[in-house]
C-alpha positions, 0 to 999 in steps of 0.5 A, a space after each residue: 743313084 736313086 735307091 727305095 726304101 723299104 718302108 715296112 723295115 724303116 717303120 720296124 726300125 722306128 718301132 724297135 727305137 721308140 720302145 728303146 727309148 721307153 725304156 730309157 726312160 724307165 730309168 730316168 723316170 723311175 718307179 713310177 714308169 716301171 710299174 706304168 710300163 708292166 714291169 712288175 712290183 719287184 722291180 719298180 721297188 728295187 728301183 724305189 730302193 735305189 738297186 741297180 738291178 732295175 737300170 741294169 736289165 732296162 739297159 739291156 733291154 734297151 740296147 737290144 732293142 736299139 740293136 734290133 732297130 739298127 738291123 730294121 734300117 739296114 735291111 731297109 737299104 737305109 744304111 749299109 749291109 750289117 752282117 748276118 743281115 738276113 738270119 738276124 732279120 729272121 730272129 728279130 722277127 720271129 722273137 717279136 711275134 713269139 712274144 705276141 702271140 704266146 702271151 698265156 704261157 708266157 703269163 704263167 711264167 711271169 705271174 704278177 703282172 695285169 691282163 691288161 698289160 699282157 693283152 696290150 704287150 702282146 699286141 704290141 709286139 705282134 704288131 712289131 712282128 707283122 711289120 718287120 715280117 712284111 717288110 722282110 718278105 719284101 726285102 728277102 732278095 735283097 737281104 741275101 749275103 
């Protein structure tokens, strides 16, 4: 039985699992990654401090992002149907380009952090979102319960 992949979910999948694994390694880097990766100051020192807050947020993060990248392969056809599959697709989706394209108010409420790191967040996950937006339209019959 030959089955096609979805390419834009299986690249979605990689995406959502290669942030995970920068984040993962915020903690093994520590403070310095931290404050490279925008973070912010707070957290690089809780992390200089020896705090577990640091490690507890970033794992997480990671988790969601590993979970999110678990549902991109099973949207793909790359493993089998997890559950909620479509509606999940959709919230994965809509949360990456929310958090690309309302980086202003998004910046105000998170002061403290350079222009820089939230145009290049921003795009980032803008572009995390078209990917799994094609990839989700493509797959939509598919993905039904």
């Amino acid at each position: 039985m030959s089955k096609t992949l979805n390419p834009h979910l299986l690249a979605g999948a990689a995406l959502s699992g290669l942030a995970a694994v920068f984040h993962l390694a915020c903690i093994f880097f520590g403070a310095s990654w931290y404050r490279a990766m925008g973070a912010g100051e707070e957290m690089a020192t809780l992390a200089d401090s020896g705090s577990s807050t640091p490690t507890l947020i970033t794992l997480f993060i990671a988790a969601i992002l590993m979970l999110w990248s678990l549902y991109a392969l099973s949207g793909a056809g790359a493993i089998p149907k997890l559950p909620f599959l479509r509606p999940v697709l959709c919230a994965i989706t809509v949360v990456y380009l929310v958090r690309g394209f309302a980086f202003v108010p998004l910046m105000v409420l998170m002061p403290g952090r350079s222009a820089t790191f939230w145009l290049a967040s921003s795009a980032i996950c803008a572009g995390f979102g078209v990917v799994h937006l094609i990839g989700l339209r493509k797959a939509w019959a598919s993905l039904a319960e």
